[in-house]
C-alpha positions as CSV (number, residue, x, y, z in Angstrom):
1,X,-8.3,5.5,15.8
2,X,-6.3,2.7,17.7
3,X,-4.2,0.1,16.0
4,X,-2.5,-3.3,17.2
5,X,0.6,-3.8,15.5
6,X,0.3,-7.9,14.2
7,X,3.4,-8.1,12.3
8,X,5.9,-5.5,11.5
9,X,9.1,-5.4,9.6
10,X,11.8,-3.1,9.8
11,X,14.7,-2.0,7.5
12,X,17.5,-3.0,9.8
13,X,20.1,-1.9,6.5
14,X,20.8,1.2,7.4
15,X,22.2,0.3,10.5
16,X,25.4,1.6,11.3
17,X,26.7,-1.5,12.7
18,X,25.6,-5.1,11.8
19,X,22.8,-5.9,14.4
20,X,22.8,-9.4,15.9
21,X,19.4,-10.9,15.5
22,X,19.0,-11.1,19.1
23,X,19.1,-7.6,19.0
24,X,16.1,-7.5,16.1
25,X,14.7,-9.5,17.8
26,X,14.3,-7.4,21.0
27,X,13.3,-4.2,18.7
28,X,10.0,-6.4,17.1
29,X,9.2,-7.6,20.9
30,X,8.3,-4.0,21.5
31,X,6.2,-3.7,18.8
32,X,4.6,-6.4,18.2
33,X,1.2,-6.6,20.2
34,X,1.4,-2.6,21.1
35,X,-1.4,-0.5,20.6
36,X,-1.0,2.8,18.5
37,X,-3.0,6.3,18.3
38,X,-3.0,7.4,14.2
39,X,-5.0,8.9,11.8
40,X,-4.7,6.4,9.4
41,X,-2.1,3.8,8.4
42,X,0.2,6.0,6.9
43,X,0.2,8.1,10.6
44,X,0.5,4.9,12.0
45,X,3.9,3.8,9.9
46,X,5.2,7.6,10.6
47,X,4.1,7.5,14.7
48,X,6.6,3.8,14.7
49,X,9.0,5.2,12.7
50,X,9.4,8.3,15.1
51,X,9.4,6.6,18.1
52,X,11.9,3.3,16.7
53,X,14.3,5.6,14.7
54,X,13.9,2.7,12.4
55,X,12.3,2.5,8.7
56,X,9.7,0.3,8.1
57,X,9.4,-2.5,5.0
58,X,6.4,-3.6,6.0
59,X,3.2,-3.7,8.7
60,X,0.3,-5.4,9.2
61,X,-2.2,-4.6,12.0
62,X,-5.6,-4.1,13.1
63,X,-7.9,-1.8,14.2
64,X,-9.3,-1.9,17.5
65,X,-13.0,-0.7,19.3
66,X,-13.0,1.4,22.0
């Protein structure tokens, strides 16, 4: 199934360094509006997470017709 991340949030805490939020900022622009390949929503958290590095609090999206 394809998905279209709406809203996303992600847990910036365990950042090694304190991120600026110019620089969260940046890391939602390039996910925000993409469109994902997953199983389910649980494949599509882990498929972000992979490709981010990042943990994510929360998601929203939406599914979308081929």
């Amino acid at each position: 199934m394809l998905y279209q991340v709406t809203e996303i949030e992600f847990d910036f805490d365990d950042s090694l360094y304190p991120m600026t939020e110019q620089e969260k900022s940046e890391v939602y622009a390039d996910y925000i509006g993409t469109t994902w390949e997953a199983d389910d929503g649980d494949d599509l958290v882990e498929e972000i997470t992979s490709a981010s590095g990042w943990c994510i609090k929360s998601i929203d999206y939406r599914h979308q017709l081929v």
